[in-house]
C-alpha positions in Angstrom: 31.0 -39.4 -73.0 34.1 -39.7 -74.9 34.5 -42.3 -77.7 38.6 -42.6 -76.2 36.9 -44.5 -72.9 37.2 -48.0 -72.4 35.7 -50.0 -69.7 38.5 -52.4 -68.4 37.1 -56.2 -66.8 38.7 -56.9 -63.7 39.9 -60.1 -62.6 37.8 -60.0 -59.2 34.7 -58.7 -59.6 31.7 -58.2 -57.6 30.2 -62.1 -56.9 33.8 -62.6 -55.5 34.1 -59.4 -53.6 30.2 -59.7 -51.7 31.9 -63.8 -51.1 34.9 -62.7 -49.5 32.3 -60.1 -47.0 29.7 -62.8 -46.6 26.9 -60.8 -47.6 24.2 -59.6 -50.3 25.3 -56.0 -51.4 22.4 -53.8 -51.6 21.1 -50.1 -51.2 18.2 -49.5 -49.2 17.3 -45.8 -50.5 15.9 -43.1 -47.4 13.8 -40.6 -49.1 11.4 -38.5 -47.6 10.9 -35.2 -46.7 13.3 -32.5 -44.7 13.0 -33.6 -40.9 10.7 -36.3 -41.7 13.7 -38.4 -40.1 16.1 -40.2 -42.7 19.3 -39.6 -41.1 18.2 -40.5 -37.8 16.8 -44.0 -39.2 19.4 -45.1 -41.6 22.1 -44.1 -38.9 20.2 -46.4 -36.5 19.8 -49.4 -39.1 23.9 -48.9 -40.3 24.6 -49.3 -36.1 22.1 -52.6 -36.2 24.2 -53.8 -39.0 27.6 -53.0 -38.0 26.4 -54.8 -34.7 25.7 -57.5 -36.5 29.2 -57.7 -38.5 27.5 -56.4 -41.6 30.0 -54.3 -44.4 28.1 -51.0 -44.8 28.7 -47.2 -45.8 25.9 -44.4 -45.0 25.6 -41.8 -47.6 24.3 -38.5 -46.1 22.9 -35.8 -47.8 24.3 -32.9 -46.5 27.3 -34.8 -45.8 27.7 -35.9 -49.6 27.4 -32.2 -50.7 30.4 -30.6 -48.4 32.4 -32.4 -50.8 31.3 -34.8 -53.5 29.1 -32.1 -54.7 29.5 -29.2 -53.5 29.7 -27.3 -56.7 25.9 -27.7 -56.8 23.1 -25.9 -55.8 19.1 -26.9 -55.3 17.1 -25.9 -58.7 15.6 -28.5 -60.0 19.0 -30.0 -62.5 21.2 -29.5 -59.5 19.0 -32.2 -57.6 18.7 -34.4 -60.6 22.5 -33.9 -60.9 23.5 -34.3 -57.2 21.7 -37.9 -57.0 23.1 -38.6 -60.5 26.8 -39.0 -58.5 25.0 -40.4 -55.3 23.6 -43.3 -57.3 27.1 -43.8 -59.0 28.8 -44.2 -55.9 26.2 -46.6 -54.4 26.3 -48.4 -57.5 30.3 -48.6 -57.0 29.8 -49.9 -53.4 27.7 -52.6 -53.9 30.0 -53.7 -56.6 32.8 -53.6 -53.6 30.2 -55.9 -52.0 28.8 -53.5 -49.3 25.5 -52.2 -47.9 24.7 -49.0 -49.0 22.3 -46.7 -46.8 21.5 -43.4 -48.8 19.5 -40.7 -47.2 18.7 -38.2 -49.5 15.1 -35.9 -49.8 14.9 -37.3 -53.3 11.9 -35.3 -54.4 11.8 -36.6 -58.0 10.7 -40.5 -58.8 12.3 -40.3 -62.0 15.6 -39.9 -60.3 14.9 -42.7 -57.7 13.9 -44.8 -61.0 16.9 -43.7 -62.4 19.1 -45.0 -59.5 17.5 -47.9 -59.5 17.8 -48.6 -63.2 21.6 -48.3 -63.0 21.8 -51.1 -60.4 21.9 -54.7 -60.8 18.5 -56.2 -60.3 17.2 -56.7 -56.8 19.9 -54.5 -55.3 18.2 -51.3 -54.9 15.7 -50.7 -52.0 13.2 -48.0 -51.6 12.1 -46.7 -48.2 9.9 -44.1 -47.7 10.2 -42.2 -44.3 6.9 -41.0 -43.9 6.0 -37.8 -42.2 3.8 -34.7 -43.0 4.9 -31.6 -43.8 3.3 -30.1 -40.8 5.4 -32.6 -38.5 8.5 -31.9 -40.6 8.1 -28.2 -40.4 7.2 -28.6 -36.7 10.8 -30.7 -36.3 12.8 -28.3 -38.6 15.9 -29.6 -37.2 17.8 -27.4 -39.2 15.8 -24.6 -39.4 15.3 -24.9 -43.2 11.6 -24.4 -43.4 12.1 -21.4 -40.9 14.3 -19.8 -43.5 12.1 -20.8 -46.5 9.2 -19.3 -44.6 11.5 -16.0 -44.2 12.4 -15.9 -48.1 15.8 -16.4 -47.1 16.1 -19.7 -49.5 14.6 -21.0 -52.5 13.4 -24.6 -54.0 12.7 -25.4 -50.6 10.8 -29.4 -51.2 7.2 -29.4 -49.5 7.3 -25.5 -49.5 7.7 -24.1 -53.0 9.6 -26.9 -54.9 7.4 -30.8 -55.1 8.1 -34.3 -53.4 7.1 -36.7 -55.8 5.6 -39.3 -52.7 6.7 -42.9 -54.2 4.1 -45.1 -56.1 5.3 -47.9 -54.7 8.2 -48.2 -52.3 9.6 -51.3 -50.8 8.7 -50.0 -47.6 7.4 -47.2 -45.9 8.2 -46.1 -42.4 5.9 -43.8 -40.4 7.9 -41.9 -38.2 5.2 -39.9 -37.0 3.8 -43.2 -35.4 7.2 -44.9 -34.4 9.4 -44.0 -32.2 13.1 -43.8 -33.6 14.0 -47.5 -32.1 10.6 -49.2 -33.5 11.5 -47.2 -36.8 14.7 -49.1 -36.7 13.5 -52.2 -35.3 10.9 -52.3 -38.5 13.7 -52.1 -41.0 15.1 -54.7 -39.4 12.6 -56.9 -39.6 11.9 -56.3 -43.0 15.5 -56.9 -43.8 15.0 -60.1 -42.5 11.8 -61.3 -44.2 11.8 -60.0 -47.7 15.5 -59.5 -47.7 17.3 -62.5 -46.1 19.5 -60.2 -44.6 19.6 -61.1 -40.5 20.7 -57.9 -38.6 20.9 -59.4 -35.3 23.8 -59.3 -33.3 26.6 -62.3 -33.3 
């Protein structure tokens, strides 16, 4: 970093910005394997809470490297790199006072702990979506592990690259066992009771 940088306080700052939205800023963190079924939950928790009048953003993925970072690829410093930016832009949001829903493979902890480091204390959420990679694979929504299989791509998590399965997560979400709506419906409820934030509809 250069020495010329100077961080510049601002008159409003994040106590009065998560005041003016009525709400505890947070990231609740998706990770879990390809097709295990992050997207598909932290879309249907971000439609709970914009039901409910909540201020969120969801950060996808895929969707986060058509543009953010899409200079990088999928060895190992790429990853490390990609969630490096991801983190920084949660970290951004929840000082603009909204609720972050990232849903990102994540394979390594130390990036997770990483993230979670660079946040305030008690703003960062970790959820496991839980799946096995025989269920995953058997899902392959996008045909990833069908191409890995072939040879046709590399670093592929579960396959030839790890997933580091968190130590202890904030909360873990079978999806093998839940339908997508009772996947949901437990986030909710979670939200409410460790959380304090209420999700229900106005």
């Amino acid at each position: 970093m250069s020495s010329n940088l100077t961080w510049h306080q601002h008159t409003v700052d994040a106590t009065s910005r998560a005041k003016a939205l009525g709400q505890k800023p947070l990231v609740l963190w998706f990770t879990g394997l390809s097709g295990a079924g992050k997207s598909t939950l932290a879309n249907g928790v971000e439609q709970a809470l914009a039901g409910a009048g909540k201020h969120s953003f969801l950060l996808d993925g895929d969707n986060v490297r058509h543009g953010l970072c899409s200079d990088l690829g999928f060895s190992d410093s790429d990853r490390t790199e990609n969630l490096r930016r991801v983190g920084e832009v949660a970290r951004l949001m929840v000082d603009a006072g909204l609720i972050v829903l990232a849903a990102f493979v994540s394979p390594f902890a130390s990036d997770r702990q990483l993230i979670r480091e660079r946040l305030p204390q008690g703003r960062f959420f970790e959820i496991y979506v839980e799946a096995s990679l025989e269920a995953c694979e058997s899902r392959d929504p996008k045909g990833l592990y069908a191409k890995a299989r072939r040879g046709e791509i590399k670093h592929m998590t579960g396959l030839d690259s790890p997933f580091e399965v968190p130590a202890s997560p904030d909360l873990v979400v079978n999806t093998q066992a839940l339908s997508p709506a009772e996947a949901v419906n437990k986030v909710l409820e979670w939200l409410e009771k460790e959380v304090g934030l209420d999700a229900s509809a106005d």
